[in-house]
SERO-4910 file (N, C-alpha, C, O; in steps of 0.05 Angstrom, whole numbers):
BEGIN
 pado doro    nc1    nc2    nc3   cac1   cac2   cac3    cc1    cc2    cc3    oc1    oc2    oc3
  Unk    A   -418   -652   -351   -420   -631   -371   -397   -634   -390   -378   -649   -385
  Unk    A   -398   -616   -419   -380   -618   -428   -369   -591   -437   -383   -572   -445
  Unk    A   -348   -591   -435   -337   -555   -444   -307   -556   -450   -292   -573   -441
  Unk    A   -301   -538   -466   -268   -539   -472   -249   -530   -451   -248   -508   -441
  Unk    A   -235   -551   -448   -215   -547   -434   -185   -519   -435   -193   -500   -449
  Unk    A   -165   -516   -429   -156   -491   -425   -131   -507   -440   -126   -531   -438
  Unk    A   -113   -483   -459    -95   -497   -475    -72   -502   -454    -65   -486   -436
  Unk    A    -60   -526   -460    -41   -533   -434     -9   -520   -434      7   -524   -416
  Unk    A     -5   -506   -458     16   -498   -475     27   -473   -452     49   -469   -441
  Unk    A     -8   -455   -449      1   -428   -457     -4   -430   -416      9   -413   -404
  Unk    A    -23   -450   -397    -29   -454   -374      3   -472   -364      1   -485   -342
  Unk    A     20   -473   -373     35   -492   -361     48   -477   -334     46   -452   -332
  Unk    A     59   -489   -318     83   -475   -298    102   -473   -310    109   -487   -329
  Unk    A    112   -455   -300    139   -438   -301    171   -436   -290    157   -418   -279
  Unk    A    183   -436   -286    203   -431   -274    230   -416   -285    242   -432   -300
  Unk    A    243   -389   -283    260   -375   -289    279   -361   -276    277   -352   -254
  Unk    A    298   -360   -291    313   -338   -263    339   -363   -248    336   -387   -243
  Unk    A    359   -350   -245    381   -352   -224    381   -338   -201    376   -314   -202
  Unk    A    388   -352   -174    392   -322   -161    392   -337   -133    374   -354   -131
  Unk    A    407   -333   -112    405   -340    -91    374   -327    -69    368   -336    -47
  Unk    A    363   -313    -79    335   -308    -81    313   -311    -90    311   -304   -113
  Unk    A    281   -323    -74    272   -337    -93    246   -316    -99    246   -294    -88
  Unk    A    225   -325   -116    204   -310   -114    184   -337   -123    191   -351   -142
  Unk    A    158   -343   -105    144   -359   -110    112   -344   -131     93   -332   -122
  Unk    A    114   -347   -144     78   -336   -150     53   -348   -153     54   -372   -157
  Unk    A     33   -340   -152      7   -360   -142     -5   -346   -161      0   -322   -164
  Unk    A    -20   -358   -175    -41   -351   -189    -71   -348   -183    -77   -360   -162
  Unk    A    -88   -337   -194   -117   -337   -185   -139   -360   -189   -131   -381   -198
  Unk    A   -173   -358   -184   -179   -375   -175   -196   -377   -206   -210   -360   -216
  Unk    A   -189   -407   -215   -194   -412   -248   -180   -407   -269   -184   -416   -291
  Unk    A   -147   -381   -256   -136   -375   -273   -103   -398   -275   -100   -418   -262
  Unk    A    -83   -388   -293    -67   -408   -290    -37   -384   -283    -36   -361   -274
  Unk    A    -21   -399   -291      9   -378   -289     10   -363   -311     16   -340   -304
  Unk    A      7   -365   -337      0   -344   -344    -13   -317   -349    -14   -300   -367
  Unk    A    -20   -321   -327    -24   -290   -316     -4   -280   -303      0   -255   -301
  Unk    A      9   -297   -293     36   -280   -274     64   -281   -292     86   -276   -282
  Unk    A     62   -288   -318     89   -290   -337    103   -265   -337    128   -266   -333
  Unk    A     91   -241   -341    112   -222   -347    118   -212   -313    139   -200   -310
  Unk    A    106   -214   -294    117   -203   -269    141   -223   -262    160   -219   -247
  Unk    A    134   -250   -281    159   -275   -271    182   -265   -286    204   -265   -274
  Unk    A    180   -259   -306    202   -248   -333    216   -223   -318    240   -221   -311
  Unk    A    199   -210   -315    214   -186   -294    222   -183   -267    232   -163   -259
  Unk    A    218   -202   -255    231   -212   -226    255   -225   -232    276   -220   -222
  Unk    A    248   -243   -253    276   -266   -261    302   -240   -272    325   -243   -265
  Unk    A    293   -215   -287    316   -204   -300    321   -192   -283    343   -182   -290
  Unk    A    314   -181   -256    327   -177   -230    345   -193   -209    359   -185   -190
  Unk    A    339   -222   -219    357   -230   -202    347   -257   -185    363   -270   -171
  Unk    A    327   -262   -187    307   -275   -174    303   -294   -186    303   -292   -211
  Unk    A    298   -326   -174    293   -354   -189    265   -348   -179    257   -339   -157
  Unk    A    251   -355   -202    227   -345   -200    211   -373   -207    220   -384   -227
  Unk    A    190   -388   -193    175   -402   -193    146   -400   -188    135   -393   -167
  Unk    A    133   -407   -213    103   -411   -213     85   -429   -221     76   -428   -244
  Unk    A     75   -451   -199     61   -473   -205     28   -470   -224     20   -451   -239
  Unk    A     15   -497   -217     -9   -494   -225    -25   -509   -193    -19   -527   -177
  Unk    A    -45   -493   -195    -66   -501   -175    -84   -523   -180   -102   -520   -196
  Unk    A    -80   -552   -164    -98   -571   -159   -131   -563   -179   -147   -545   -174
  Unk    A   -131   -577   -196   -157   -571   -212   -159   -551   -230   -177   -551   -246
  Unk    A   -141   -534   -228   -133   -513   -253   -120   -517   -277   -101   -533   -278
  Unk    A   -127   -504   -300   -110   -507   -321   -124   -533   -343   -111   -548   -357
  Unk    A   -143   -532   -341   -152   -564   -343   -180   -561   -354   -183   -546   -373
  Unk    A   -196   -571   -346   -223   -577   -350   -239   -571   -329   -232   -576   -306
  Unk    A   -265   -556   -337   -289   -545   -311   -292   -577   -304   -315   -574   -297
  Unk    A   -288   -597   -302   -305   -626   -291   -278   -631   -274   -282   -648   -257
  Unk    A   -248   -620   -275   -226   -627   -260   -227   -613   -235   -215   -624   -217
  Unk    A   -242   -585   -227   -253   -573   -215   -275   -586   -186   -281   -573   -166
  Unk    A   -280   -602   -189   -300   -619   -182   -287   -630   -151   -297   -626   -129
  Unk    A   -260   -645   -159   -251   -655   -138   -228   -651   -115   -216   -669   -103
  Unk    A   -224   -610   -112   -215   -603   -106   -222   -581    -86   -237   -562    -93
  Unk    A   -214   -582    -68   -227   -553    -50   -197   -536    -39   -174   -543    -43
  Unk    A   -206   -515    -28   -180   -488    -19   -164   -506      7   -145   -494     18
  Unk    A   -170   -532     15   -146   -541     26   -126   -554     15   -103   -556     23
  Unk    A   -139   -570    -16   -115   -575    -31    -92   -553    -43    -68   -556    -48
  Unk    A   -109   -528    -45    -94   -501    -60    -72   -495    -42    -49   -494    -49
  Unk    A    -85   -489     -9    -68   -493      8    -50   -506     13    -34   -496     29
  Unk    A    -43   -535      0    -19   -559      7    -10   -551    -13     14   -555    -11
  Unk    A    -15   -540    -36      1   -539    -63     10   -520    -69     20   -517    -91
  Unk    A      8   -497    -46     23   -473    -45     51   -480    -25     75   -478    -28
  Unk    A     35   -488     -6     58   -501     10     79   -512      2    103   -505      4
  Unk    A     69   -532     -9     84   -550    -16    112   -536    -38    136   -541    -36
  Unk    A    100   -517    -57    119   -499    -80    141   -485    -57    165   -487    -63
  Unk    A    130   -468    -26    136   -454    -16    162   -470    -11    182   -461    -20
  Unk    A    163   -501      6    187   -509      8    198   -524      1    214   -538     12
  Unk    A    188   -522    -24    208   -528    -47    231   -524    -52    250   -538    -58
  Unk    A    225   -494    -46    254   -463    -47    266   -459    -24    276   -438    -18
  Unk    A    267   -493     -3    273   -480     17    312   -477     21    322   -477     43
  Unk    A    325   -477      0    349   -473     -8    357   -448    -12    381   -442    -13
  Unk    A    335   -427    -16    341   -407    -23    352   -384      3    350   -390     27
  Unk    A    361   -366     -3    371   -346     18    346   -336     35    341   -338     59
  Unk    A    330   -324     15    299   -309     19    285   -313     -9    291   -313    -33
  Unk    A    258   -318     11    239   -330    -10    209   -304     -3    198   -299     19
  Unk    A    202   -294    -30    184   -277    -28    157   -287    -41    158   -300    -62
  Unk    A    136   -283    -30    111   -301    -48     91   -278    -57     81   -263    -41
  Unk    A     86   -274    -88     74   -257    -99     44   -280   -102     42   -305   -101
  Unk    A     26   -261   -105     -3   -279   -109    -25   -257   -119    -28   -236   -108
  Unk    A    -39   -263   -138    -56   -257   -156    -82   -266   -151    -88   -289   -160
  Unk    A   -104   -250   -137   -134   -255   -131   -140   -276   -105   -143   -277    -81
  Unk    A   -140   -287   -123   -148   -320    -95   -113   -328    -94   -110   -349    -81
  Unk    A    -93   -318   -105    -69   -325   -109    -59   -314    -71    -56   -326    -49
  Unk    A    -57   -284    -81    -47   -271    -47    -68   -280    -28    -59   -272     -6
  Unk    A    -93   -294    -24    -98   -305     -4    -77   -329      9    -66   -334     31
  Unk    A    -80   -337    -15    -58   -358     -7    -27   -354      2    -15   -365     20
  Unk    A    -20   -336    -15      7   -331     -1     -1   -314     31     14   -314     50
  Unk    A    -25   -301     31    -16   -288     58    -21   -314     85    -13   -311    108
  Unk    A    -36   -338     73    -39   -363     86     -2   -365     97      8   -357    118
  Unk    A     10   -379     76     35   -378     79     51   -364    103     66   -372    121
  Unk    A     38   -335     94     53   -308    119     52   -318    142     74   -315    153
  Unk    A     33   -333    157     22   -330    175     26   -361    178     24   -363    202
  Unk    A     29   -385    170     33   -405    172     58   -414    179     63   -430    197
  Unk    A     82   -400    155    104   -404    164    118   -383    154    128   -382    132
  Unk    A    121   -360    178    135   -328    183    162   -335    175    173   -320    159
  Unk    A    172   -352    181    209   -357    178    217   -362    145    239   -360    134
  Unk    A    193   -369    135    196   -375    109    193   -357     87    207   -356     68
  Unk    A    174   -342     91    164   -312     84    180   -289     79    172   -272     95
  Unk    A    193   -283     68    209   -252     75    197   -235     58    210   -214     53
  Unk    A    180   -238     48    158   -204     34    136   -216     16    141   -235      1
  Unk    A    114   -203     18     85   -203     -3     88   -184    -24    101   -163    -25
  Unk    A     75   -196    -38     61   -178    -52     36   -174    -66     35   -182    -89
  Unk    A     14   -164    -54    -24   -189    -57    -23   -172    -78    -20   -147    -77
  Unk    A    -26   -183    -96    -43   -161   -129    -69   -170   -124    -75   -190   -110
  Unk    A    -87   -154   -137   -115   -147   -137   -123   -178   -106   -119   -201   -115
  Unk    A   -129   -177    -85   -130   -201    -68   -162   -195    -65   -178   -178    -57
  Unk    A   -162   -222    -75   -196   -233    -67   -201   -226    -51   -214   -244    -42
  Unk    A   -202   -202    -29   -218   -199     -2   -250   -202     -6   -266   -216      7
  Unk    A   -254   -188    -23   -282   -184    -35   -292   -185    -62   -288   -170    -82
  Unk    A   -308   -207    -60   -317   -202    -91   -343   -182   -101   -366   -180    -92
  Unk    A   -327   -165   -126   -353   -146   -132   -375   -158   -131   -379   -182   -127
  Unk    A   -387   -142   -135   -433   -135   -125   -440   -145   -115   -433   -168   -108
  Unk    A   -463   -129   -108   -490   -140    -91   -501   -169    -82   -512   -180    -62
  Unk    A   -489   -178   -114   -505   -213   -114   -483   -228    -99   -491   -240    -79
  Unk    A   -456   -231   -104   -437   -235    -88   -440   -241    -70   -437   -263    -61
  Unk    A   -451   -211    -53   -437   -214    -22   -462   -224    -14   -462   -234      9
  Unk    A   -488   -226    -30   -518   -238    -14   -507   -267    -12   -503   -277     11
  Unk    A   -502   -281    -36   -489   -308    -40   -475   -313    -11   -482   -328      7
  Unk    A   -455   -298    -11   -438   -302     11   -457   -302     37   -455   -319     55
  Unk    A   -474   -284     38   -488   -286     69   -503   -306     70   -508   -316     92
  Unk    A   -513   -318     44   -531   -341     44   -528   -373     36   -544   -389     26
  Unk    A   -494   -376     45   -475   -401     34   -479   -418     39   -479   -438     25
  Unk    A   -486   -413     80   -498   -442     86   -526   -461     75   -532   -485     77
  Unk    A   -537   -440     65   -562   -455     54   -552   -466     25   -565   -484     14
  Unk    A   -529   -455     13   -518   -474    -17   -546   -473    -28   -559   -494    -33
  Unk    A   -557   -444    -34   -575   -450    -48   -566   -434    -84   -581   -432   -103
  Unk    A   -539   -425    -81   -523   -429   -109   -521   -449   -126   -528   -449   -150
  Unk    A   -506   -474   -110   -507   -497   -118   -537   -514   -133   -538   -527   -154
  Unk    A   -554   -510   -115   -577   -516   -121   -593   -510   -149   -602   -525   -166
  Unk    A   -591   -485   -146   -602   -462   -169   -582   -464   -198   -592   -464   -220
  Unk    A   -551   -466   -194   -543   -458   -202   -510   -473   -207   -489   -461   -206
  Unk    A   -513   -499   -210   -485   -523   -199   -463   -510   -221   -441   -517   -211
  Unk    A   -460   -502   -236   -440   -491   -251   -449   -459   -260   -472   -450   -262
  Unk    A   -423   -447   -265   -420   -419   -268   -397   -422   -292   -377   -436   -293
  Unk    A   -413   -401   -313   -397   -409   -345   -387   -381   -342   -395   -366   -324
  Unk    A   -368   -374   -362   -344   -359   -362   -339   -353   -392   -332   -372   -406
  Unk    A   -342   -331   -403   -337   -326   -430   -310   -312   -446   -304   -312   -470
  Unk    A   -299   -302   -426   -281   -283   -423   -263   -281   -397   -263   -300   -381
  Unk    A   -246   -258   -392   -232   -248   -368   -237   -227   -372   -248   -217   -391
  Unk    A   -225   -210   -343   -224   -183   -344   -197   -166   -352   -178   -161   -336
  Unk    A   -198   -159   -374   -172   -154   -379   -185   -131   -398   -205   -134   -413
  Unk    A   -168   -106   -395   -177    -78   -413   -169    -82   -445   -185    -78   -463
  Unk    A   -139    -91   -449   -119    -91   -471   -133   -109   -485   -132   -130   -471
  Unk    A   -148   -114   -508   -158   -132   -524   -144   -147   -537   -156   -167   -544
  Unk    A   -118   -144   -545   -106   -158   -557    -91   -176   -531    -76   -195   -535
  Unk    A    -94   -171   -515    -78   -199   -493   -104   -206   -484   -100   -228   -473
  Unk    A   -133   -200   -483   -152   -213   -482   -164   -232   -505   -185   -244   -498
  Unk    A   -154   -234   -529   -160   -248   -543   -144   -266   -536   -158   -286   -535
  Unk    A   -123   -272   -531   -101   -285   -525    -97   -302   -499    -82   -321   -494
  Unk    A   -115   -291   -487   -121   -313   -456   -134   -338   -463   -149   -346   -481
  Unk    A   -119   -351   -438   -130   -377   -437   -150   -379   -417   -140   -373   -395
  Unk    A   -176   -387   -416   -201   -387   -408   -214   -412   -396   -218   -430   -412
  Unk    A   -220   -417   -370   -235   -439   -362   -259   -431   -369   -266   -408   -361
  Unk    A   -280   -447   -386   -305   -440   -397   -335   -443   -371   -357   -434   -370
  Unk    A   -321   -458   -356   -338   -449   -331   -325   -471   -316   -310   -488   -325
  Unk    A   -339   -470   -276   -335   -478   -258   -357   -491   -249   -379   -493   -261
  Unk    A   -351   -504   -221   -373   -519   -209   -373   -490   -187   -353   -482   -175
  Unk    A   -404   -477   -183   -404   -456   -162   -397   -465   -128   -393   -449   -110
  Unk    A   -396   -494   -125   -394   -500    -93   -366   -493   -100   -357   -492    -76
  Unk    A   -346   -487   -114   -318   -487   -106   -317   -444   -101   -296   -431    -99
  Unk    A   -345   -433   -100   -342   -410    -86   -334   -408    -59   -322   -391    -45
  Unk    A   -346   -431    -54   -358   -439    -13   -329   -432     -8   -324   -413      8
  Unk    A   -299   -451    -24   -276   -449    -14   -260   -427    -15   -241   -422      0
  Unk    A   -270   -412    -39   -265   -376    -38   -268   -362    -15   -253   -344     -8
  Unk    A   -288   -369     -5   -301   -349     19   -288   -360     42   -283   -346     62
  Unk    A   -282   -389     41   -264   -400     67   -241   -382     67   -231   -366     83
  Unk    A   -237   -390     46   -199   -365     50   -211   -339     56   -202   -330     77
  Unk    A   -227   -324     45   -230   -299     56   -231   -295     84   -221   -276     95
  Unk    A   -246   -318     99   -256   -310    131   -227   -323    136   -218   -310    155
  Unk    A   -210   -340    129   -188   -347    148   -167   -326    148   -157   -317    168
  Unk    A   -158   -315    115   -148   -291    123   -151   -258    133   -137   -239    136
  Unk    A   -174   -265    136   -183   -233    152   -175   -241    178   -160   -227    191
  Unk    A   -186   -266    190   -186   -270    221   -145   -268    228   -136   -257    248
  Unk    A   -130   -279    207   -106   -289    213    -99   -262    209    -88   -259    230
  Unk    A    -98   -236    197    -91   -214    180    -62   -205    205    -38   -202    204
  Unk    A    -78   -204    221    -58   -192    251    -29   -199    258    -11   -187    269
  Unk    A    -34   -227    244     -5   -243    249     10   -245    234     31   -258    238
  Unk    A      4   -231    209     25   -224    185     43   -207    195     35   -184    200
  Unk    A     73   -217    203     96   -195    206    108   -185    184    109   -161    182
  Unk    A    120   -202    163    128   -195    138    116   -166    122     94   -157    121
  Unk    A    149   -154    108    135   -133     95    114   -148     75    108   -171     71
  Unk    A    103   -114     61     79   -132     50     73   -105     33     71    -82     43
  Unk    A     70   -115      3     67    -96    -20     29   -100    -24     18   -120    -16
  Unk    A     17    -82    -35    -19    -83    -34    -22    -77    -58    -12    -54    -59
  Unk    A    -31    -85    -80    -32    -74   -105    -63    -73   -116    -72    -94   -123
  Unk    A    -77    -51   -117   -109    -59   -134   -106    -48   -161    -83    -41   -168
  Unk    A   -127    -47   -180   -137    -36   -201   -161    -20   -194   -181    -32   -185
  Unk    A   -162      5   -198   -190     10   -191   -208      4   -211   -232      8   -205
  Unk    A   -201     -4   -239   -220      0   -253   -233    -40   -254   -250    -50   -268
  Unk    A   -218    -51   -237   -224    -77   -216   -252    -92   -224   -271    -86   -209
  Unk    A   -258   -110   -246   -292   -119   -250   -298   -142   -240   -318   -155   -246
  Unk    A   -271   -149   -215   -282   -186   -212   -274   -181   -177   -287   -196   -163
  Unk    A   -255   -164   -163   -253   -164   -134   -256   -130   -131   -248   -113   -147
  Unk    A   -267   -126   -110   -272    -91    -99   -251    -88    -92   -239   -105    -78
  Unk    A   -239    -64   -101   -205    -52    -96   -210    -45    -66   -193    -55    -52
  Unk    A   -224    -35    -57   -232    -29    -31   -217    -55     -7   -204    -53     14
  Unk    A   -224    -72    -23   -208    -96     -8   -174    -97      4   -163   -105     25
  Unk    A   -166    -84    -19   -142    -80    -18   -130    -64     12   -112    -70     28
  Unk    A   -154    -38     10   -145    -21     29   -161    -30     61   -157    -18     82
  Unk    A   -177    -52     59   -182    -60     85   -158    -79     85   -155    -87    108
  Unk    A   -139    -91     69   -114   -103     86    -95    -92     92    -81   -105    108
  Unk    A    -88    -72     86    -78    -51    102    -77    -44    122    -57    -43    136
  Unk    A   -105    -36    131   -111    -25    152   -116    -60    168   -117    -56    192
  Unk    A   -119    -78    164   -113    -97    183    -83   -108    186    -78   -123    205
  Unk    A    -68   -103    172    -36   -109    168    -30   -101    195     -9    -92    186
  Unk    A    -29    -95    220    -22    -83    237      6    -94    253     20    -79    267
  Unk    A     10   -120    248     30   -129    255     48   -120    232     60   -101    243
  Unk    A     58   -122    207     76   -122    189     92   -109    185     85    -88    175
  Unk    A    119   -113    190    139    -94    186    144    -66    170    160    -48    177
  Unk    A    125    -66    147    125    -45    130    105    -61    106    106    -84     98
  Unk    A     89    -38    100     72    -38     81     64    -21     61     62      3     65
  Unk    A     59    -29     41     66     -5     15     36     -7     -1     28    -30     -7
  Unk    A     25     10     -5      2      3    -20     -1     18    -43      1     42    -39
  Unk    A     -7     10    -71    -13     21    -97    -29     24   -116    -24      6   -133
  Unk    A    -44     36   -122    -73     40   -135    -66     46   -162    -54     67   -165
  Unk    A    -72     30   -187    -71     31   -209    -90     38   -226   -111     26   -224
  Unk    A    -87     60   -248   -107     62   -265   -117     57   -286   -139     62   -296
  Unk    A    -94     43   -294    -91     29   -318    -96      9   -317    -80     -3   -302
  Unk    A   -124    -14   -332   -123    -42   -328   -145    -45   -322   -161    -26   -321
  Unk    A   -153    -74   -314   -169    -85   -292   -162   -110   -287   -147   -118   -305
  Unk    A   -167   -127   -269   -171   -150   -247   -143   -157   -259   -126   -152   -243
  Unk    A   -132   -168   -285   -105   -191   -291    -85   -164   -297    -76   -152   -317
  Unk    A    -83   -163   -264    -59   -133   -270    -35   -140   -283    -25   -123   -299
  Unk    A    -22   -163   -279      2   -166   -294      6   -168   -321     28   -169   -331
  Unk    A    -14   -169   -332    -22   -186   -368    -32   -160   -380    -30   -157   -404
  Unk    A    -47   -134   -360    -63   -118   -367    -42    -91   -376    -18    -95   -379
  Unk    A    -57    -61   -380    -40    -45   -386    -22    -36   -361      2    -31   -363
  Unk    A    -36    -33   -335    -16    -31   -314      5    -41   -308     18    -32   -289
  Unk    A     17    -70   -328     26    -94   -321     55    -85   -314     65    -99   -296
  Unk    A     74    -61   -327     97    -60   -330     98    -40   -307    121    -35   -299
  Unk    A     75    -27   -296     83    -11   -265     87    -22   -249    105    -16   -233
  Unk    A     63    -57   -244     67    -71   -223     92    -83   -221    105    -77   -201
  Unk    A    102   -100   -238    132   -105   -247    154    -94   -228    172   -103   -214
  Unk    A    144    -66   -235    169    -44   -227    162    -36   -208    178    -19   -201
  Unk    A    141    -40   -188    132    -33   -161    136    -62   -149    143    -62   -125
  Unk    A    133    -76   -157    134   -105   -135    171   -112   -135    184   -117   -114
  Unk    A    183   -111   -162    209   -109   -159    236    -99   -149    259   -107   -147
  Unk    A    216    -70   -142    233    -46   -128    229    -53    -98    246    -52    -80
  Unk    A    203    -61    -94    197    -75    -64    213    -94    -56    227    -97    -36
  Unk    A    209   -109    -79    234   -135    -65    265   -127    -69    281   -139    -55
  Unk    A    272   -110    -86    297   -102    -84    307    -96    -64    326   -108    -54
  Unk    A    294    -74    -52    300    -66    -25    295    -77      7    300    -66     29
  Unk    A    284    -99     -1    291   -120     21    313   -138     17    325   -145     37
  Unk    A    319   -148     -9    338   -157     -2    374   -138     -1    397   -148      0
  Unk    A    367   -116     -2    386    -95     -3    390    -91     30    411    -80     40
  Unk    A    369   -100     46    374    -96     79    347   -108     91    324   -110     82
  Unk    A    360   -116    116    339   -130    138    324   -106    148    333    -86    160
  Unk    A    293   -114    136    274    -97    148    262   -104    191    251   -121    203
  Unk    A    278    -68    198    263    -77    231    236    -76    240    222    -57    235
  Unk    A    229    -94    251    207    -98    262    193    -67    270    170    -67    279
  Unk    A    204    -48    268    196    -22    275    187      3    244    180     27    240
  Unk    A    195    -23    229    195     -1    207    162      5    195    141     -2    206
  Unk    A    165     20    169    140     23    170    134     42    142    120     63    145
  Unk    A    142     37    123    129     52     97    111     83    105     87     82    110
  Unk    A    125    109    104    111    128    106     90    140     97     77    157    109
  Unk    A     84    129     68     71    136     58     46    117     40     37    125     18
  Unk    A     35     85     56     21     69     47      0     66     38    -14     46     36
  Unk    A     -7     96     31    -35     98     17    -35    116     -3    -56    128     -9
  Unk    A     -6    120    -19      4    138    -31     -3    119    -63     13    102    -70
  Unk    A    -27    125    -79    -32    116   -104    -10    112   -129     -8    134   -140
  Unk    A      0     99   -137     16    109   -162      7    117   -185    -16    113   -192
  Unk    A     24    129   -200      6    142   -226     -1    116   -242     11     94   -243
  Unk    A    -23    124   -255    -30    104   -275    -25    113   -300    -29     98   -320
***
């Protein structure tokens, strides 16, 4: 096929910030680090060396897409994760198919981990057709029907930062199959997340069910403390969107206060289902 590729300018990685503390961020699935720039800008003026790669086949061309599946995303999260392994404490923020990945991390390597924060996390992708897709994967009769999935837009409320995105004009649909892999591996692993752990949705959410949000919660059962926040401002690219400067200031105050003190294994956020204003 042929389709325009994504500008490499505005998709590049990142890296900002001083700080004997690190913050890793993951981006979502087709999207690049620019989506996570201003949560990086505002972690970095806290204090935080803030790093954010690009994902194996992202940032690029729908035909670069082709030769990559969620175990390379997996090595290339990894791989960023100890990178930083110089740092005091290293926190991994992740965006859609982004916090799957970091909660992979959680649970892969606990010692490395010292706090989440899943913004809008792929648990579920909205509607009906979705989740049939999903029940009916092994037959790959998406693929069949349907070998690429085009993309016109993002979900973003603010039009003027939606004109302004950078856009994969479509995908190959078998790289759903690897969406849904991460979904079943982090639901099954969910238990063994000890790390605190920040939950962030949009309700007004047009690409993952916020609902998702609050079933990781309620599976978080191991994790030291968990904070969960419901936004009303926005949709799906919370950081880029109008909510962007709450999440900022909710994921920053989170990590502030871990690194302000060692969270005990007994602790526990009183109030984790407490919405913030939008």
């Amino acid at each position: 096929m042929s389709a325009q590729g994504m500008d490499p300018e505005k998709t590049a990685p990142f890296e900002l910030g001083r700080g004997e503390d690190a913050c890793l961020l993951l981006h979502g699935f087709t999207g690049s680090p620019w989506e996570l720039r201003p949560l990086g800008e505002a972690l970095a003026a806290r204090g935080l060396h803030v790093r954010a790669p690009q994902l194996p086949g992202h940032c690029s061309t729908p035909e670069a897409m082709l030769g990559v599946c969620h175990r390379d995303w997996e090595g290339a999260a990894l791989h960023a994760l100890l990178s930083l392994r110089d740092h005091r404490r290293v926190f991994v923020a992740g965006l859609s198919m982004g916090a799957l990945l970091a909660l992979k991390l959680a649970v892969d390597c606990p010692e490395r981990v010292h706090g989440l924060a899943l913004i809008a996390p792929a648990v579920r992708l909205k509607g009906p057709h979705m989740w049939l897709l999903k029940r009916l994967r092994h037959h790959r009769l998406l693929e069949r029907v349907k070998p690429w999935v085009y993309k016109t837009g993002t979900d973003l409320s603010d039009p003027t930062v939606l004109a302004q995105a950078p856009i994969l004009s479509a995908f190959p649909s078998a790289r759903l199959q690897d969406m849904w892999t991460l979904q079943d591996a982090v639901m099954e692993a969910l238990p063994h997340v000890r790390c605190p752990t920040l939950v962030a949705v949009a309700e007004q959410d047009h690409v993952v069910d916020p609902a998702g949000g609050r079933l990781l919660v309620r599976g978080l059962t191991s994790a030291s403390q968990v904070r969960f926040i419901s936004l009303k401002d926005g949709f799906h690219i919370i950081p880029r969107d109008k909510g962007g400067p709450l999440l900022s200031s909710e994921v920053g105050g989170f990590f502030d206060r871990l690194r302000e003190r060692d969270v005990g294994a007994g602790d526990w956020d009183p109030t984790p289902l407490c919405p913030a204003a939008g």
